[in-house]
BAFIRO-984636 format. One record per residue (C-alpha): x, y, z. Coordinates in steps of 0.02 Angstrom, whole numbers, padded with zeros to 5 digits, always signed. Each point is the difference from the previous one (the first is absolute). Layout:
XYZ ...
This chain:
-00022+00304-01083 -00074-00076+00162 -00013-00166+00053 -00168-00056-00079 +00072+00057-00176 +00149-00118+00020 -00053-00146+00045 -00037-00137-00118 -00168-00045-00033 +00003-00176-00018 +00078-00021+00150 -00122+00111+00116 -00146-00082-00100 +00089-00164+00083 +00015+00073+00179 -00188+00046-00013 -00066-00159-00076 +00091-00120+00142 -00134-00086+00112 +00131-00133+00119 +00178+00039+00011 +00086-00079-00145 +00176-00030+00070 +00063+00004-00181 -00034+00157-00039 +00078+00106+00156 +00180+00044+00075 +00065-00172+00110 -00037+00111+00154 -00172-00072-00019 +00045-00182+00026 -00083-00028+00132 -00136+00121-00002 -00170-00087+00014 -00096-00022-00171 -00159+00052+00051 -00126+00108-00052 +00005+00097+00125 +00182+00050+00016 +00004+00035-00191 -00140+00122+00040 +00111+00076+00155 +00155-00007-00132 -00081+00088-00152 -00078+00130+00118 +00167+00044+00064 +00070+00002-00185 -00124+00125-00039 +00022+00102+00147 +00177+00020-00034 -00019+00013-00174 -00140+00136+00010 +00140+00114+00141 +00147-00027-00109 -00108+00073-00177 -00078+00157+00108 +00159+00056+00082 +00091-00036-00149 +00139-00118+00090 +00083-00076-00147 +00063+00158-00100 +00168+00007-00041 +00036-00175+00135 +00113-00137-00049 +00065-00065+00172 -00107+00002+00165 +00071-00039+00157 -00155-00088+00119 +00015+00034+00203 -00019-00201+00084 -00028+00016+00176 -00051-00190+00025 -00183+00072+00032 -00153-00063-00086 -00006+00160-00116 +00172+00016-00075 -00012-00203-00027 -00184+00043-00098 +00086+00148-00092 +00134-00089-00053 -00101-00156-00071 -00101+00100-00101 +00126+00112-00070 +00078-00177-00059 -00172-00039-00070 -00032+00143-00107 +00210-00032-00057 -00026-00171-00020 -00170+00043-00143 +00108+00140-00065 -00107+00148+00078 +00123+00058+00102 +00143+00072-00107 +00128+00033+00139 +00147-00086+00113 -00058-00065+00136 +00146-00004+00174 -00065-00077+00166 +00110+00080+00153 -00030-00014+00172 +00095+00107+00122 +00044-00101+00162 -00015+00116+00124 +00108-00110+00138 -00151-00040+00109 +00021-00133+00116 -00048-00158-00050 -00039+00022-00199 +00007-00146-00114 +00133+00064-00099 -00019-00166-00110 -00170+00007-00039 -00020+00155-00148 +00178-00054-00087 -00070-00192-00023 -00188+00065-00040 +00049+00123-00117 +00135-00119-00071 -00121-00138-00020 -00122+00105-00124 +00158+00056-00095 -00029+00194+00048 +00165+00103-00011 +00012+00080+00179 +00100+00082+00118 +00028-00007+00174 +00083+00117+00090 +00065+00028+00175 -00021+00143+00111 -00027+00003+00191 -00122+00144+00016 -00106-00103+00126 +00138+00052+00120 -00015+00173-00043 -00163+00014+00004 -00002-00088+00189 +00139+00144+00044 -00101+00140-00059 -00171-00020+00049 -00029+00007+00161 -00108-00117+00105 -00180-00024-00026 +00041+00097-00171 -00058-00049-00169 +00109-00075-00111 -00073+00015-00179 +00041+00187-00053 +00194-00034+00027 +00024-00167-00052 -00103+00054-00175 +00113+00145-00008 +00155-00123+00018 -00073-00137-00109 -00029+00130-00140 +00153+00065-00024 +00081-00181-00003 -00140-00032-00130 +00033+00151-00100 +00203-00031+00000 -00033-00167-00039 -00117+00049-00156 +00135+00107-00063 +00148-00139-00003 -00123-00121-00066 -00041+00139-00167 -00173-00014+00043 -00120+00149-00044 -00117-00038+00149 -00023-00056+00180 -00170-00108-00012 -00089-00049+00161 -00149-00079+00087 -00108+00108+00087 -00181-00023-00057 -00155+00072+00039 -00021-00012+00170 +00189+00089+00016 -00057+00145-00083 -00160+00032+00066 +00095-00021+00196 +00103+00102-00057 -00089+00150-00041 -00104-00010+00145 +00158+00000+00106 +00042+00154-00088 -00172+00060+00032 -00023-00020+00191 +00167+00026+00053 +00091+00089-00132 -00115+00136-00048 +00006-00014-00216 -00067-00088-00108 +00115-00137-00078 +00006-00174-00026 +00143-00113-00083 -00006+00027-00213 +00000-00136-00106 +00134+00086-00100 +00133+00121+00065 +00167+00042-00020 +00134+00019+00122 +00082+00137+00074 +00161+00001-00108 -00105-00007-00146 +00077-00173-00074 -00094-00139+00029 -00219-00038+00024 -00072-00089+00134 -00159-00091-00059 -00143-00067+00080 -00080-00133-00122 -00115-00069+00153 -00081+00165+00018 -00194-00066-00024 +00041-00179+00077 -00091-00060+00155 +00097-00039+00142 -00129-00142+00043 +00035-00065-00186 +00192+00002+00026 -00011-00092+00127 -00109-00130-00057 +00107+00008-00126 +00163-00041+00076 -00072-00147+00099 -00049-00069-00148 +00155+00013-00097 +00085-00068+00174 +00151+00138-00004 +00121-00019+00156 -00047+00136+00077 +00118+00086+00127 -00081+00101+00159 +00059+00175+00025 +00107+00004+00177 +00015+00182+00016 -00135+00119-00060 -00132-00169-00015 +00046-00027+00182 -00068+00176+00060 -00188-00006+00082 -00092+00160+00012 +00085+00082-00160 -00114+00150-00085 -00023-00128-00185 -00062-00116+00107 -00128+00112+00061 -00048+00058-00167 -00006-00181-00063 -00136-00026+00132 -00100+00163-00026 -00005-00047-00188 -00036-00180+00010 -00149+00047+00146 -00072+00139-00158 +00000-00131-00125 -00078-00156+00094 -00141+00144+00056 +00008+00055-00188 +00065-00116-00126 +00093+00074-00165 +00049+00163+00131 +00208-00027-00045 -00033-00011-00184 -00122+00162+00002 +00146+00083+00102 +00144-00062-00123 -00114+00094-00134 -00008+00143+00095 +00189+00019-00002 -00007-00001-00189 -00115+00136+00003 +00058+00144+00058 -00092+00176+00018 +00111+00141+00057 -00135+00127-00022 -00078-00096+00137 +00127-00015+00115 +00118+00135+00122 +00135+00014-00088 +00064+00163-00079 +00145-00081-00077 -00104-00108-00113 -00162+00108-00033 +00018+00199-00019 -00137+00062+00107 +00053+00171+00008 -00005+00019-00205 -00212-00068+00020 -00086+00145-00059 -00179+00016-00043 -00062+00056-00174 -00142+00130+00017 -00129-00005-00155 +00051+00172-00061 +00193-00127-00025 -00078-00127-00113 -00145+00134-00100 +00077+00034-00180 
């Protein structure tokens, strides 16, 4: 049964029917979230969004406990209040555990996600490990950062998931991640592939879920300046100038000022798929086409 058959009805007429933020009616993490029109428009949008991902990629089958990624960015902040939304209105039947990894970089407020978190009553975990140091040690200068210190971050996640009894790593990469990323994949990689909303890992135990998949960047971040989140810059891979995203951030953002509702076409065009149209042999069997002659199909 997916998501749109388990939620309660009274409570998503609710959601629908809100015009200003009632403060009464949503998880504390709203305090002091403006009550304006507009933001409940922003809020409900994102709701929706996340709602619509989780019911097409089928996200909450067989979940009880979800472990959610908090870098300190403006994303995993946005994920993680509206995760506690749908919770808080009962449409979100799961566990919900905040964890940030501290990676050891220099200077990181090590105070600031323990007494956020704490102060919105979310269980959470932080954990330790210096792989900012390994990461500095491996890659060698004027090298990019990102595709190690994911690897090392991941794993930590994953490991973390797994003492925690959770059935999935959830994190907050949204639109805009996923269309960078296939391009990325596209210029310099040679194949076709992007980041799923839904996949599992390697060893086969645990999900990693993408409930942001159709959000706006632009709307998370208007977003997360509303709701005020202390936010906590990046000092190793959001230090780096001149990295290959960044390029494909500007290429995409240049296509949709020239042609507005370009990303959104292009998200649908992920979701539809035509191997017969494509070059690969692996997903289309070209060499079993045959032609049918009339004398095939006369009775």
């Amino acid at each position: 049964m997916n998501l749109v058959n388990m939620i309660d009805s009274q409570n998503a007429a609710a959601l629908d029917g809100e015009d200003e933020l009632d403060l009464s009616t949503v998880h504390p993490v709203f305090a002091r979230a403006p009550r304006s029109v507009s933001f409940n428009k922003l809020r409900k949008r994102l709701i929706r969004q996340v709602r619509q991902a989780m019911s097409d990629f089928d996200m909450l089958k067989g979940q009880q406990r979800w472990l959610v990624g908090l870098s300190g960015g403006k994303d995993s902040y946005g994920l993680l209040a509206i995760l506690l939304d749908l919770q808080w209105r009962g449409l979100l039947p799961v566990e919900l555990v905040a964890c940030n990894l501290d990676q050891g970089q220099p200077n990181f407020p090590k105070h600031v996600l323990p007494e956020y978190l704490a102060s919105i009553g979310v269980k959470h975990r932080i954990e330790y490990r210096d792989t900012y140091s390994i990461v500095k040690e491996k890659v060698p200068s004027g090298g990019t950062y990102c595709s190690l210190c994911s690897r090392l971050r991941r794993g930590n996640l994953y490991r973390i998931a797994r003492e925690e009894g959770c059935d999935a790593l959830v994190l907050g990469h949204h639109r805009e991640d996923i269309l960078e990323t296939f391009f990325m994949n596209f210029f310099h990689g040679g194949r076709l592939s992007a980041m799923p909303a839904k996949l599992l890992n390697d060893d086969k135990d645990l999900f990693v879920l993408r409930p942001l998949a159709y959000a706006a960047e632009e709307d998370m971040a208007r977003f997360a300046q509303a709701m005020e989140f202390p936010i906590i810059p990046c000092d190793l891979c959001g230090s780096q100038d001149g990295l290959q995203r960044n390029a494909m951030k500007e290429m995409l953002a240049g296509i949709e000022a020239k042609m507005p509702g370009r990303k959104d076409a292009m998200l649908r065009a992920l979701a539809h798929v035509d191997p017969s149209h494509l070059l690969d042999p692996k997903l289309f069997d070209f060499a079993g086409l045959a032609v049918t002659t009339p004398s095939q199909t006369d009775g």
